[in-house]
C-alpha positions, -999 to +999 in steps of 0.1 A: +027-065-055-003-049-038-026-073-019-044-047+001-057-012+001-069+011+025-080+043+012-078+072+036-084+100+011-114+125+019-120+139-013-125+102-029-126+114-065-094+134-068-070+109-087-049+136-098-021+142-066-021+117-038+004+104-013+005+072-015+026+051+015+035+009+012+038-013+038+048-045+043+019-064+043+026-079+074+019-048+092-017-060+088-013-091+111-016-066+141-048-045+127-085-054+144-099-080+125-075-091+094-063-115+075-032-129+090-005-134+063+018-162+077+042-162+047+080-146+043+081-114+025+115-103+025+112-087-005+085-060+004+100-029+022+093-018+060+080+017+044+078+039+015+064+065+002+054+089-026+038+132-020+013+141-046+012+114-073-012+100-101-036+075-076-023+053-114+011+058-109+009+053-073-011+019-076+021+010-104+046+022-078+032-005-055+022-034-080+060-035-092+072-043-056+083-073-056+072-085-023+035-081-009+022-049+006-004-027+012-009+005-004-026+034+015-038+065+001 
C-alpha cells in the first residue's frame, strides 16, 4: 500500500513508460525532514522494481503490496 511518493521524473507528463521503484517505507525515517513511521512492516519488501511501465500500472503494482511503501518514479 503506497503511503508516499516521490516523483523524480523530468518529463512530468509522460505517463506512458516509467520505472517505477518501492521501498519500504521505512527507508524514509533516515531522509531530511520526514515523517518518522515507528510501526512494523514486515510485509513491504526492502526493494523492487519495474523498467518502462504505465505510471497506472505502476501506482497498482505498489497499492497491492501489502505492507507500506513508497513508490518513486
Amino acid at each position: 500500500m503506497i503511503w508516499n511518493i516521490v516523483d523524480r521524473r523530468s518529463r512530468d507528463h509522460r505517463w506512458r513508460e516509467v520505472n517505477a521503484v518501492i521501498e519500504n517505507i521505512t527507508h524514509d525515517n533516515f531522509c531530511e525532514d520526514s515523517d518518522i513511521f515507528e510501526e512494523q512492516n514486515d510485509a513491504a519488501p526492502i526493494y523492487a522494481e519495474k523498467v518502462s511501465v504505465l505510471l497506472h500500472d505502476a501506482i497498482l503494482w505498489a497499492e497491492e503490496e501489502k505492507g507500506k511503501v513508497t513508490l518513486y518514479l
